[in-house]
N, C-alpha and C positions, 0 to 999 in steps of 0.2 A: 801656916794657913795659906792657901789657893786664893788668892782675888777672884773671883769671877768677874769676866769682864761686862760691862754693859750692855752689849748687843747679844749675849745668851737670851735665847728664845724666838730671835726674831729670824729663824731658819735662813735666807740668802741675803737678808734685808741686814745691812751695818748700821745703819741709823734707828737708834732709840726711839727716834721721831716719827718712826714709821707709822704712819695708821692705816697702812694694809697689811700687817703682815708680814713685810717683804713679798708676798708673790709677783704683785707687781714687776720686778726688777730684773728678774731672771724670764718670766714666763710672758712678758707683753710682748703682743706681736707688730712689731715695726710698719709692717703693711698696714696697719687698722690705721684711719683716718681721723679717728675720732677719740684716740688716747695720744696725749702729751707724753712726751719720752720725760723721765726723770729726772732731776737736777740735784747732785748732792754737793754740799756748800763744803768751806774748808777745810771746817772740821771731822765733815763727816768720809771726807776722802782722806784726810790723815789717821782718822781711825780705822778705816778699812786697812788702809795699806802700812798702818804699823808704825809710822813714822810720826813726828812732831810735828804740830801746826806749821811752825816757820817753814820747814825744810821744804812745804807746799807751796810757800812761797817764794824761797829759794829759789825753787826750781822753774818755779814761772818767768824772774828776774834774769835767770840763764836761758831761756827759753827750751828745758828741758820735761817740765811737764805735759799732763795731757793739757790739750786744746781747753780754753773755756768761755765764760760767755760772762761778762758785764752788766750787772743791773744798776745803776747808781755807782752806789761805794759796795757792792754786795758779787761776790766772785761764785759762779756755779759751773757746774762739769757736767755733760750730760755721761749718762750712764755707758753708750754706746762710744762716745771716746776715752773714755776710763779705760774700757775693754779692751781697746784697741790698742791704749797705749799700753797697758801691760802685758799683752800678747809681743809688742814688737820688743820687750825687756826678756823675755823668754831666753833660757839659759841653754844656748844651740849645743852643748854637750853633755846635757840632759834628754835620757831615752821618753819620749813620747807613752812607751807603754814597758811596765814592770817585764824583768827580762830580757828586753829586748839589749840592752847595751852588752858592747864586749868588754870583758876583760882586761883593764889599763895593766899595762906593765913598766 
């Protein structure tokens, strides 16, 4: 039997907790003045990216995660450097578009 995982349904959005949707997340526009950019807590960035709670924090303690922001005792990521820090993990010997790579020999 298949697990399904918990964020099925909620199209770009990984948080179960979502109550937009997910469109939010993918589709808000950064110029608008009047929408708060997203903040996804520990969990919800270990589920996105697959990994274990700790490793999240692991990786904070090496200062190897994305950037994040402090409320209390309560750790949030905005969404725009999540982004960014998985774009700069991007695997440079991987072809950008189907086909394009040569041939390793």
């Amino acid at each position: 039997m298949v697990r399904q995982s918990r964020l099925a349904g909620f199209g770009c959005c990984w948080s179960s907790r979502c109550v937009a949707g997910g469109a939010h997340l993918w589709n808000m526009n950064p110029e608008s003045n009047n929408l708060l950019e997203p903040l996804l807590s520990v969990p919800d960035l270990a589920e996105y990216l697959g990994v274990p709670v700790q490793t999240i924090y692991d990786w904070r303690l090496r200062g190897e995660g994305p950037r994040a922001y402090r409320f209390g005792k309560r750790i949030k990521f905005a969404v725009s450097d999540v982004r960014a820090w998985v774009d700069s993990h991007r695997d440079p010997n991987m072809p950008n578009e189907p086909g394009t790579a040569q041939e390793r020999r």
